[in-house]
C-alpha distance (Angstrom), angle and dihedral (degrees) to the residues before:
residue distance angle dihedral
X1 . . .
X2 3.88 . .
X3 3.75 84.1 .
X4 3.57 91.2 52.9
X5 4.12 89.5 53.0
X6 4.19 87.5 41.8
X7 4.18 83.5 57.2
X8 3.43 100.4 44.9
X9 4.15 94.0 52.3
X10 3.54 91.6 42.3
X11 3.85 89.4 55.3
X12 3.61 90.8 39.9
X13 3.84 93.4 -129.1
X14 4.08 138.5 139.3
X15 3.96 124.0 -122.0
X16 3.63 76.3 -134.6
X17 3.64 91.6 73.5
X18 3.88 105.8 96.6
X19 3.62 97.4 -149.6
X20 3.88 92.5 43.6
X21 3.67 83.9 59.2
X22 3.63 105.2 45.7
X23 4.14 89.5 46.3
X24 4.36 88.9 47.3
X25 3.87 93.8 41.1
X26 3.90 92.1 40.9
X27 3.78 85.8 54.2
X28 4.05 85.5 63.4
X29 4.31 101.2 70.1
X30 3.90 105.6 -176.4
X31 4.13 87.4 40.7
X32 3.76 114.9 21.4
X33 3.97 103.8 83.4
X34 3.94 84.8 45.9
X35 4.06 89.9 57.2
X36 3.50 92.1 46.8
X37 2.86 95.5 49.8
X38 3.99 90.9 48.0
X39 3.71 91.8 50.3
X40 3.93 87.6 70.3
X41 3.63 94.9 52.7
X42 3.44 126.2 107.7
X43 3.63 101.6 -141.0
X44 4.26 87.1 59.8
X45 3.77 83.7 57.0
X46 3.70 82.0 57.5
X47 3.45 101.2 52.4
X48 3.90 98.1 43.9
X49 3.58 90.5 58.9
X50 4.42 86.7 45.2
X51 4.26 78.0 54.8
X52 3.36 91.5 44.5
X53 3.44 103.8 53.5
X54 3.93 92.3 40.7
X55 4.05 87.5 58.1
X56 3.70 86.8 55.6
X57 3.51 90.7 53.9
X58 4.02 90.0 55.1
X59 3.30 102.4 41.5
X60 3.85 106.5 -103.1
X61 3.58 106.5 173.3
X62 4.07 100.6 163.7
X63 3.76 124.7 66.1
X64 3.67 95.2 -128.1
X65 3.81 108.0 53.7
X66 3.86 136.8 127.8
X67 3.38 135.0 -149.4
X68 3.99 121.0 -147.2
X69 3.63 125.3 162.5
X70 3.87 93.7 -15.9
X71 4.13 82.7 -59.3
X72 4.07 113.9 124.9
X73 3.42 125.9 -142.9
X74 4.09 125.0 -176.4
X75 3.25 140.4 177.6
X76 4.00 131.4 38.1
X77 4.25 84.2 -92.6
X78 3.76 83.1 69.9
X79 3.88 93.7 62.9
X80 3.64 93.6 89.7
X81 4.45 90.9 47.6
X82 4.29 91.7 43.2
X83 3.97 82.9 53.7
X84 3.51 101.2 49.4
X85 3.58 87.2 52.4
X86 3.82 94.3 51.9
X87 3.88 83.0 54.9
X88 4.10 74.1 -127.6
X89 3.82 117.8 132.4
């Protein structure tokens, strides 16, 4: 998934662009037909705006941001730190 967010800023394009998504999700076999089809769902509507409303409550301020253990990180030069702290690679 961090790969997915290093793609999209490189290309300087939105999830919110329907044919971005269906080319990034497509790229995904075993899971990409079952987030589409999620996307469209009115229960993920739902819980973006429950995501949305908890970021407000902890002070996101930048699109790209994660949340892990009550630690913030922001910005796309965080990748590398939100990673390491995934133990991911």
């Amino acid at each position: 998934m961090l790969g997915s967010f290093s793609a999209i800023l490189a290309l300087r394009t939105s999830f919110s662009r329907t044919s971005f998504n269906r080319l990034l999700w497509e790229s995904f076999p075993d899971d990409g037909a079952r987030i589409l089809r999620a996307a469209g769902d009115p229960t993920t509507a739902e819980m973006f705006d429950r995501i949305t409303n908890k970021a407000i409550r902890v002070g996101v301020f930048v699109s790209l941001t994660f949340l892990i253990d009550g630690e913030m990180y922001f910005g796309q030069d965080r990748l590398d730190f939100v990673a390491e702290r995934l133990g991911v690679s």
